[in-house]
C-alpha positions as CSV (number, residue, x, y, z in Angstrom):
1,X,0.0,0.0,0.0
2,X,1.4,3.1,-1.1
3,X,1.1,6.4,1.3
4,X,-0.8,8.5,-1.9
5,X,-3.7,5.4,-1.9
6,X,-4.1,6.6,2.2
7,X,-7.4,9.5,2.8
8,X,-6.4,12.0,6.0
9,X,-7.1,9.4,8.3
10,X,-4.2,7.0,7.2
11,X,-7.1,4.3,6.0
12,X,-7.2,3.0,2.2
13,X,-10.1,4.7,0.0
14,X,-12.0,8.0,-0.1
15,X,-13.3,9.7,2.5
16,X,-17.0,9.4,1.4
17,X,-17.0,5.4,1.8
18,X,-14.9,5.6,4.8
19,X,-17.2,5.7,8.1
20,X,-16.1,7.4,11.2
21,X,-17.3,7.0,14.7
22,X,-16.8,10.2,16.6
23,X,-16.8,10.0,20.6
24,X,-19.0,13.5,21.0
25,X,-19.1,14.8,25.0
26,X,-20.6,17.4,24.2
27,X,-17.8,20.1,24.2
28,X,-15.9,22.1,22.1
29,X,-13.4,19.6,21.7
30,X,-15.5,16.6,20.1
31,X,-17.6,18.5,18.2
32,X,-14.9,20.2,15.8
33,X,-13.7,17.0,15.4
34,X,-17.0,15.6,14.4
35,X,-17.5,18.9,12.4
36,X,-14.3,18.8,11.0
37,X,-14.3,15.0,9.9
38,X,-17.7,15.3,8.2
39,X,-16.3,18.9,6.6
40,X,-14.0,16.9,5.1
41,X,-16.6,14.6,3.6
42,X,-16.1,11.7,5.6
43,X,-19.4,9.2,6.8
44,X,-19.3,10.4,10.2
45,X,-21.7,9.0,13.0
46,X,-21.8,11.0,16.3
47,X,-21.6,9.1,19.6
48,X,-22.4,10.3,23.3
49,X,-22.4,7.8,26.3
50,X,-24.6,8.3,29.1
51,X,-22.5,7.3,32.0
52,X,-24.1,8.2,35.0
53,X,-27.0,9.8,36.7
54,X,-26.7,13.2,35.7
55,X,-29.8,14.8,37.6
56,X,-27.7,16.1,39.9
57,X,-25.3,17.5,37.7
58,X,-27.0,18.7,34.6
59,X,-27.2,22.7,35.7
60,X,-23.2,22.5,37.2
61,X,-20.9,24.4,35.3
62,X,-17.4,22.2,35.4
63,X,-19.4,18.6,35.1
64,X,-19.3,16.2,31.7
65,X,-21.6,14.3,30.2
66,X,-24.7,15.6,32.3
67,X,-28.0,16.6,30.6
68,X,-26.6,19.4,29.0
69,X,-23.8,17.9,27.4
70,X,-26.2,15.3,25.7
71,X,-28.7,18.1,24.6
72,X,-25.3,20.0,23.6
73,X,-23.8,16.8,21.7
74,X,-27.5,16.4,19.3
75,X,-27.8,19.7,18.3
76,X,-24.0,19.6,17.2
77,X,-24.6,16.5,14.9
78,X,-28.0,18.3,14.0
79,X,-25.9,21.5,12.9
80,X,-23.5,19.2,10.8
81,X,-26.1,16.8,9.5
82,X,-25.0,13.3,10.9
83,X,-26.5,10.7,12.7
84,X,-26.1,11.2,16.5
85,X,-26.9,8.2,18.8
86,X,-27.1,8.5,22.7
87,X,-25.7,4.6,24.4
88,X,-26.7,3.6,28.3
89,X,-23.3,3.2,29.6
90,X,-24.4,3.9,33.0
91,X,-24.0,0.2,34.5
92,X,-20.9,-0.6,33.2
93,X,-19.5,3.1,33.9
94,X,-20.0,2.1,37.4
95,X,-18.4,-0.8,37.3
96,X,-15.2,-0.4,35.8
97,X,-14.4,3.7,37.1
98,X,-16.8,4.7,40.0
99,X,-16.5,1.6,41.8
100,X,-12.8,1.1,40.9
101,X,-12.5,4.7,42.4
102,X,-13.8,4.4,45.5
103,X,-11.7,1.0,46.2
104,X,-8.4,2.8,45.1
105,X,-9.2,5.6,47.8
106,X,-10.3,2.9,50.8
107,X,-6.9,1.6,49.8
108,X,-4.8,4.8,50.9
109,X,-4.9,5.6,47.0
110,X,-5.3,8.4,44.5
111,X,-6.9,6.9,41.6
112,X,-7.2,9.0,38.1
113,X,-10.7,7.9,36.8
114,X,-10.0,9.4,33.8
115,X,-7.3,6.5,32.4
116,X,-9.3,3.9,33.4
117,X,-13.0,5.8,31.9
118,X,-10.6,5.9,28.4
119,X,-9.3,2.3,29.1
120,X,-12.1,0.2,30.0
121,X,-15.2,2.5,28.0
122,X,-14.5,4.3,25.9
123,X,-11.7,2.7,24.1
124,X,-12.7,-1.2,25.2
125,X,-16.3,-1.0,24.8
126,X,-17.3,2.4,22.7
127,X,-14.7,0.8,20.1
128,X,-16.1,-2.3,20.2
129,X,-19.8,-0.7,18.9
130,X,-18.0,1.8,16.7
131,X,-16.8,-1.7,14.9
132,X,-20.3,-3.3,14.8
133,X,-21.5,0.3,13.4
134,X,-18.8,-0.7,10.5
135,X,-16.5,1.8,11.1
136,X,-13.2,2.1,9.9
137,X,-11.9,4.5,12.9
138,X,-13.0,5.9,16.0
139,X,-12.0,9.6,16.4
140,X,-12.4,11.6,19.5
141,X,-11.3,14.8,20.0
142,X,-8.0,14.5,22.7
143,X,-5.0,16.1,22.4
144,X,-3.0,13.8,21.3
145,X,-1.5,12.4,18.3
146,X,-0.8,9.4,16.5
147,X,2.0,8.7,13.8
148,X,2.3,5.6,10.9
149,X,5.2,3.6,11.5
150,X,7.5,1.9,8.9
151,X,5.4,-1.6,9.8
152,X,2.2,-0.2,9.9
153,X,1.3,0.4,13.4
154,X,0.9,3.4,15.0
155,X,3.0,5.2,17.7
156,X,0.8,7.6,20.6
157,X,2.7,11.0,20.4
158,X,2.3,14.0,22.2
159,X,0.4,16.7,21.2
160,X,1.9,19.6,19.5
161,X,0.4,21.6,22.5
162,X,1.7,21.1,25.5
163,X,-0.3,22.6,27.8
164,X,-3.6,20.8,26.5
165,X,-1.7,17.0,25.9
166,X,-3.7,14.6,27.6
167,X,-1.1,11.5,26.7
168,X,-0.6,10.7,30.7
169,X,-4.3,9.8,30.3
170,X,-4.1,7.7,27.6
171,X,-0.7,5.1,27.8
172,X,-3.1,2.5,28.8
173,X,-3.9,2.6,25.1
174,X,-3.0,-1.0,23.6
175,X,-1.5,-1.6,19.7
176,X,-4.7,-2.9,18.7
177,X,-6.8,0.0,20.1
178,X,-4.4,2.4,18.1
179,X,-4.7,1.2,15.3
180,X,-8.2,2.0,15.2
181,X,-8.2,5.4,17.3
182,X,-7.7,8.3,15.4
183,X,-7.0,12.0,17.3
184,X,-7.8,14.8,14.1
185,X,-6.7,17.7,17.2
186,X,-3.5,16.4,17.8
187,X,-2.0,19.1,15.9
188,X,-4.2,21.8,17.1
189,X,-4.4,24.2,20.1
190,X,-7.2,24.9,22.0
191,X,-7.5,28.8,20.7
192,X,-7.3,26.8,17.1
193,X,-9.9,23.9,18.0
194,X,-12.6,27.3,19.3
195,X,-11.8,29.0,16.1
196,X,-13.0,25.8,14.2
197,X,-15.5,25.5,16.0
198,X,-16.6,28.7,14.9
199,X,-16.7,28.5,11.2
200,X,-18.4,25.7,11.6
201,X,-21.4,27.5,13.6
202,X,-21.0,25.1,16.8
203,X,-23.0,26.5,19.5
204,X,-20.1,25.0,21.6
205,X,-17.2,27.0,20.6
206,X,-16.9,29.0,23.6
207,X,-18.9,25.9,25.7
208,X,-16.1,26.0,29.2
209,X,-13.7,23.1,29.6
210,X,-15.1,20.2,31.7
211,X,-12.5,20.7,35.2
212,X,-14.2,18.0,37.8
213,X,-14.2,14.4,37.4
214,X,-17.6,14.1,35.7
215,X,-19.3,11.8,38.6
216,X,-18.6,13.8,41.1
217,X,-21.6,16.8,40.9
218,X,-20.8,18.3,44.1
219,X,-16.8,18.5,43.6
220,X,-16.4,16.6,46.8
221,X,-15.1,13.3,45.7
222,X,-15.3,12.2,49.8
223,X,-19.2,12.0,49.0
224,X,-18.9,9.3,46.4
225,X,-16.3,7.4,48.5
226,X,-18.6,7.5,51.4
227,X,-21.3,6.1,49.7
228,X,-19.5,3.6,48.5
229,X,-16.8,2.6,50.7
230,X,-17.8,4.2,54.6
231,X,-14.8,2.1,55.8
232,X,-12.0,4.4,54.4
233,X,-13.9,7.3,56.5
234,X,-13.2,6.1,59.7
235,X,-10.5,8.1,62.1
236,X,-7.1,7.1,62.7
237,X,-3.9,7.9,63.8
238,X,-1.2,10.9,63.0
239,X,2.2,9.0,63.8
240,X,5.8,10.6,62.6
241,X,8.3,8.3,60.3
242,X,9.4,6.1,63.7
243,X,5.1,5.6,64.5
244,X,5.0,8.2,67.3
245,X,1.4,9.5,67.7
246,X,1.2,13.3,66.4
247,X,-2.4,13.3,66.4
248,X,-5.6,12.0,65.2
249,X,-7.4,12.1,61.6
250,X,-11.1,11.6,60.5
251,X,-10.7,9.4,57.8
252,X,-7.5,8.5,54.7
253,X,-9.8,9.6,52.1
254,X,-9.0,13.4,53.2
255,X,-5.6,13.0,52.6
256,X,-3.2,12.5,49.8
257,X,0.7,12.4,49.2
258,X,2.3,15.7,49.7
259,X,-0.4,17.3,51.5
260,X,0.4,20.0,53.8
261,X,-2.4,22.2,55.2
262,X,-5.3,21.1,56.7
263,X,-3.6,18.0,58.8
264,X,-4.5,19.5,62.2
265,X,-1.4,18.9,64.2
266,X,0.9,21.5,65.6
267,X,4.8,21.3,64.2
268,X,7.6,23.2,64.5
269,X,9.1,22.4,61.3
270,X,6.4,22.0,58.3
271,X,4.7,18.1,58.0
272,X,3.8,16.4,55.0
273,X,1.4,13.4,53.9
274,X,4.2,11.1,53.1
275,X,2.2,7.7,53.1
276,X,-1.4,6.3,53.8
277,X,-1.2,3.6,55.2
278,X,-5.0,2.1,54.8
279,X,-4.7,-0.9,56.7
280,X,-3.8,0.5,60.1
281,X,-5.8,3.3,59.2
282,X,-2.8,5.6,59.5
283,X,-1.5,8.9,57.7
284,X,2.1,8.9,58.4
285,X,3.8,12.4,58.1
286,X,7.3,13.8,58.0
287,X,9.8,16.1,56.5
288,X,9.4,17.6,52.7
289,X,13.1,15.8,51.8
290,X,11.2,12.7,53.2
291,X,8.4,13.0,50.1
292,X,11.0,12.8,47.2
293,X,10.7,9.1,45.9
294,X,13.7,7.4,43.7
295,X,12.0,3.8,43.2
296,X,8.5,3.2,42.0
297,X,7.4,-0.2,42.1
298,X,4.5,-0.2,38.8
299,X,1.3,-2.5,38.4
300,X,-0.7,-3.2,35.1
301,X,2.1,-2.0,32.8
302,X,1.3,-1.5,29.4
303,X,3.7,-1.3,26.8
304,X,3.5,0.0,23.2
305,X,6.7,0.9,22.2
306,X,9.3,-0.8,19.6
307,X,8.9,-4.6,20.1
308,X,8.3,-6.8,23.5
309,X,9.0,-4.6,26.3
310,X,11.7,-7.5,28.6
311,X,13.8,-7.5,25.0
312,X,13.2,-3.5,24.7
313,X,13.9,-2.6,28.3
314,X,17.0,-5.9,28.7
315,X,19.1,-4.7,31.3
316,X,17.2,-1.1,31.9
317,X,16.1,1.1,29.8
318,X,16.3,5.1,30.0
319,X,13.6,7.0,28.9
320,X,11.5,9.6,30.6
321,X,8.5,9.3,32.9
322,X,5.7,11.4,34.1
323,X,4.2,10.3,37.7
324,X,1.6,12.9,37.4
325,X,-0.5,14.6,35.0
326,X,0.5,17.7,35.5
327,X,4.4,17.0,36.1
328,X,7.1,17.2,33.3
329,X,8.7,13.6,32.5
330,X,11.7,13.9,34.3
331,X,14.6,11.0,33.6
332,X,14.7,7.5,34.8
333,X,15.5,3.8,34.3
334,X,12.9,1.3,33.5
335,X,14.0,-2.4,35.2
336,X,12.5,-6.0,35.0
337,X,12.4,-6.9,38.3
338,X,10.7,-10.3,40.1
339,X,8.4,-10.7,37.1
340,X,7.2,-7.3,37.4
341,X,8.7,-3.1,37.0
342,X,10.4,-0.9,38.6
343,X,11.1,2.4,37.5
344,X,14.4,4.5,39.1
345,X,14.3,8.4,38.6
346,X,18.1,9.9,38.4
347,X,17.1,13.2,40.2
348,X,13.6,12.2,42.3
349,X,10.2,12.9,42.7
350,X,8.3,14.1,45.2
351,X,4.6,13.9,46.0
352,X,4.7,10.0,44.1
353,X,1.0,8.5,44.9
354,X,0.0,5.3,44.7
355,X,-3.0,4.9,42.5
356,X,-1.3,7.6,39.9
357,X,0.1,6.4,36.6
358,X,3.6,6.5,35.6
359,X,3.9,7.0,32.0
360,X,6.8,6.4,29.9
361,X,8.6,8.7,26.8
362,X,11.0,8.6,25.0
363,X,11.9,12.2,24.8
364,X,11.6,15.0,27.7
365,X,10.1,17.4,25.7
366,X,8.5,18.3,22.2
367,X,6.0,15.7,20.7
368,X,7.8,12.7,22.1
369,X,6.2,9.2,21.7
370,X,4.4,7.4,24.2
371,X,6.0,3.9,25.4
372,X,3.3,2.6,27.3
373,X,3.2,3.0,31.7
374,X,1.9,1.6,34.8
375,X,0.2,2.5,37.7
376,X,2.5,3.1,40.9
377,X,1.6,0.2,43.5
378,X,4.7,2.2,45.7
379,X,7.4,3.9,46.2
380,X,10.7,4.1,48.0
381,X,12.9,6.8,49.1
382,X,16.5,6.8,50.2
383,X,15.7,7.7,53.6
384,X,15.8,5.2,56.6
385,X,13.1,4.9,58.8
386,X,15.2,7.9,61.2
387,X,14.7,10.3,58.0
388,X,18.6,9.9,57.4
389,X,19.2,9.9,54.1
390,X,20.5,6.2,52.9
391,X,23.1,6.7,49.8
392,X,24.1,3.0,50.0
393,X,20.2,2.2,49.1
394,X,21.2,2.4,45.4
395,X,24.1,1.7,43.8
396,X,22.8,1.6,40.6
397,X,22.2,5.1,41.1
398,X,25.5,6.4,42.7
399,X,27.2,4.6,40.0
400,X,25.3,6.9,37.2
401,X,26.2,9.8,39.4
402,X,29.4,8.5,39.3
């Protein structure tokens, strides 16, 4: 297959015979892609997923998918003349990400709903429907890119924007989902993707960005976790790095690595969340030097970069990581260790949660591709229980330091 027999979408034939599912929230986003898709004379069929009860919701600026978004989302595909189809993903929404969320807090925790919401919805099952709809594609409308390799496949880039890549989101992405996923804004910024929106005529282009997690009406995530899981609301102790007792806490779920205010204990020197530990029911709190992590211990790793990942990564492989979303990938090692990974960052982190993804690149900055991640199951510092700092816990490390 030559690259002039490939349409805009890198699929074989015209645009006209080649149908398009597009994911459609409801804002700005979605809907110039849908608009800009069909503009370019593609068979475009607009999806939005109902995903929870959005009574309580549906007149809260900040919150997706509620009422509004679904009234928003029609008259879009209206405006644009395609078919526009609303799918009851309420039960298994609740399944895979609410539920999921509330267990990773009770845990000691801090899940990001949003990964497993892309993982386990909308690219698991809203793919799977956009291939019985005989689609060729599914395109939604995330900063992100995705690039043809030499074999075929596609690589997950980084969008050209920085401030608006949503890639840490999206590394639980698999080869098979990519190949399918197509991202038409990966190129665009946002002040570009409003513009769009309105030559087109979208009563969305100046809609607000969606800044809550979408199942949470009230902003208070402790509500849902309550509900759900009353156990991880029950009081505890305040103990210091050697267990001493500091003081007394209402409940995990209010806290969250690296948290400083609001721990209600008097210090002379500042205190910081440094760990939950669930089981005891315990926040444990020490020293800022005492937050900054050098080994991360990952869970569900996902790999889509160059080949199998144990013949990619051998005897470590360096490459850059993000631990959170709003962090910039900073360099580390990636090790097979006891059947699993570990991941060792040269300089530190601080703040590293549990429940957060780690997400591998291979580049710092610019659009660098997207090797896959995990979730952090924990991490290690090199301090000793005393809060003395412990050089000999690496010598992996103090050898690259030389």
């Amino acid at each position: 297959m030559t690259e002039s027999m490939l349409n805009s979408l890198d699929l074989e034939g015209r645009p006209q015979d080649t149908r398009v599912v597009v994911a459609m929230s409801g804002g700005v986003d979605s809907s110039a892609t849908a608009a800009l898709l069909k503009s370019q004379g593609y068979d475009v069929v607009g999806i939005t997923l109902q995903l929870y009860d959005h009574g309580a919701a549906t007149h809260r600026k900040g919150a997706c998918c509620a009422g509004q978004d679904i009234h928003d989302a029609r008259a879009v595909a209206e405006r644009i003349g395609i078919p526009h189809y609303v799918l009851d993903y309420e039960s298994r929404f609740r399944e895979s990400v609410i539920d999921s969320f509330a267990d990773s807090y009770a845990l000691g925790e801090t899940p990001v709903p949003c990964i497993e919401c892309n993982r386990s919805v909308k690219f698991r099952d809203l793919l799977a429907t956009a291939r019985e709809l005989g689609a060729s594609a599914l395109a939604t409308g995330h900063y992100v890119s995705s690039r043809r390799l030499d074999d075929g496949s596609r690589a997950l880039i980084c969008a050209a924007d920085r401030d608006r890549d949503q890639s840490y989101f999206l590394f639980a992405t698999t080869r098979d989902q990519l190949d399918f996923l197509r991202f038409p804004l990966g190129d665009m910024t946002k002040p570009q993707t409003r513009e769009l929106a309105r030559q087109f005529g979208l009563s969305v282009a100046d809609k607000h960005d969606s800044q809550d997690i979408c199942f949470v009406p009230t902003g208070r995530y402790t509500d849902v976790v309550e509900r759900l899981k009353p156990n991880a609301m029950e009081p505890g102790e305040i103990v210091d790095l050697n267990g001493h007792v500091l003081g007394s806490h209402p409940g995990i779920v209010h806290f969250t690595v690296g948290q400083r205010r609001g721990l209600g204990i008097a210090s002379r020197a500042p205190l910081y969340v440094l760990r939950l530990d669930a089981a005891h029911r315990r926040v444990v709190v020490g020293p800022r030097e005492a937050l900054r992590m050098e080994r991360i211990v990952l869970r569900d790793v996902n790999w889509i970069g160059d080949g199998a990942i144990d013949q990619a990564v051998g005897d470590g492989l360096e490459l850059f990581v993000r631990v959170r979303s709003t962090r910039a990938p900073q360099p580390a090692w990636l090790r097979a260790v006891g059947g699993g990974y570990e991941v060792e960052l040269v300089a530190g982190e601080e703040g590293v949660s549990p429940g957060q993804a780690c997400v591998f690149y291979d580049a710092a900055d610019g659009q660098a591709r997207v090797l896959g991640g995990g979730f952090i199951k924990s991490a290690a510092p090199r301090w000793s229980a005393d809060g003395v700092r412990d050089d000999a816990a690496s010598p992996a490390l103090a050898a690259m330091r030389g």
